[in-house]
N, C-alpha and C positions, 0 to 999 in steps of 0.2 A: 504494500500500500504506500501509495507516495505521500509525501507530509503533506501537502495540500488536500488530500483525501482524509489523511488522519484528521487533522485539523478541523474537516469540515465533520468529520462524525463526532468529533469532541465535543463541538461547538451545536449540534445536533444532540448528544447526550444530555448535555447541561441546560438547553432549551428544554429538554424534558424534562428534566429531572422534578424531582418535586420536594418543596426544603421545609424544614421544618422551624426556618430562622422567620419567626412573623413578628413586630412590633406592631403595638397598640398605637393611636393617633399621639398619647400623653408620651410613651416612651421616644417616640421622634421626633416630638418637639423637644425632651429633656438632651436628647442626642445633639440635637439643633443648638440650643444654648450652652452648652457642656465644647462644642466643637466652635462656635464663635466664640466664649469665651477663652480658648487656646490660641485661638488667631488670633485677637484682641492683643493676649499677653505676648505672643512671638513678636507680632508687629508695634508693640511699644518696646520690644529691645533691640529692635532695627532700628526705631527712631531714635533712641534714646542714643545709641552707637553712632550713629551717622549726623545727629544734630546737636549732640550733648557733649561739650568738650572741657571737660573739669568742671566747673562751676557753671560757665557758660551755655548760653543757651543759643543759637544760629538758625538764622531759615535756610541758608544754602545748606542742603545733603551732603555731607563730606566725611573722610574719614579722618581722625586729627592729625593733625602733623606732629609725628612721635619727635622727631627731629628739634620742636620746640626743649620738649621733655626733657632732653639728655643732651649731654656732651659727646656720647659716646653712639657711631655710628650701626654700631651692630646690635647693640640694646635699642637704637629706634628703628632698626629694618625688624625684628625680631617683634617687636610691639606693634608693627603695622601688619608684620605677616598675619599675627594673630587677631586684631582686627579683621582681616580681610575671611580668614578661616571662621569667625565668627558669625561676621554676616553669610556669606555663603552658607555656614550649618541650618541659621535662621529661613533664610531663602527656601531652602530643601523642605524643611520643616512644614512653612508657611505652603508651599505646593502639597504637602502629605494632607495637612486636614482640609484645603481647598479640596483636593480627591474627596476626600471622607464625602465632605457635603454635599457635593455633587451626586456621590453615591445614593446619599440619605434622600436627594431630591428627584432624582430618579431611581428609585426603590430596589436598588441593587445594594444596600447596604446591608454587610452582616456576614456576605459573599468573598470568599476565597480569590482572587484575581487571579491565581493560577489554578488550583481544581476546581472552584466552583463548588466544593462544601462550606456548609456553615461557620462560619465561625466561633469560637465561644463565647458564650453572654460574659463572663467570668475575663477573657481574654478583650474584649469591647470595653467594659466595667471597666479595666484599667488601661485600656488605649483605646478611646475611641476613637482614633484614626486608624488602627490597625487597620491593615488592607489585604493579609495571608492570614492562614489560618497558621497555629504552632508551627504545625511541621512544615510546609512551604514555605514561614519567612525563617527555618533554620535551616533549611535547604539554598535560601537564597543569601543568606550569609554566609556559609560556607562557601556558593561558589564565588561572591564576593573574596574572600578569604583567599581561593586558589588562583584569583585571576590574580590578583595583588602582590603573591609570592612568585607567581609565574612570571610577571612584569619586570621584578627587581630583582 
């Protein structure tokens, strides 16, 4: 069977399927506020990073000039890297529960993105952005893990 075959009977399978992941109208709203309040909190420490420079407060978006900071240039490249690694984590983050929501608003929430089984209430309850179920997203960090080792 050619992948594009497989593919299509997968994707045939899990249109059948039938899930036992059902929320109430209240659980999806509490989903809803629970997942904008995490965006809410992500996206005031992009601001705060990008317009809060010690004391200071800036309307231009920037990230501070470590350089002011120190005398010493490798303590301020090192302070910017990390800055820059900071927003970027934030970024990532901020796209993770924009997913969720999107999920939540098109009623595929609760769903595995790679099998397409439920997710657990238990594993929701403490990530409501999760987007695999257990074993999928440690499947997908391991192969995180081996591309990583395989690179370097």
């Amino acid at each position: 069977m050619t992948s594009v075959n497989a593919a299509k009977s997968t994707l045939r399978r899990l249109a059948q399927r039938e899930t036992n992941m059902t929320f109430s109208a209240q659980e999806l709203e509490t989903l809803r506020v629970r997942l904008r309040a995490l965006r809410e909190q992500i996206g005031g420490s992009v601001s705060d990073r990008l317009h809060r420079h010690g004391l200071d407060q800036h309307e231009d978006a920037a990230l501070p000039n470590r350089r002011l900071d120190t005398d010493d240039d490798a303590a301020a490249e090192s302070a910017t890297t990390m800055d820059i690694a900071h927003v970027a984590r934030d970024a990532e983050e901020l796209a993770i529960v924009d997913a969720a929501l999107a999920r939540v608003e098109a009623g595929d929430y609760g769903h595995c993105l790679d099998c397409g089984d439920d997710i657990a209430r238990d594993r929701l309850a403490a990530n409501p952005a999760a987007a695999r179920c257990t074993e999928c997203q440690e499947r997908s960090e391991r192969a995180v893990l081996v591309a990583r080792r395989t690179r370097g």
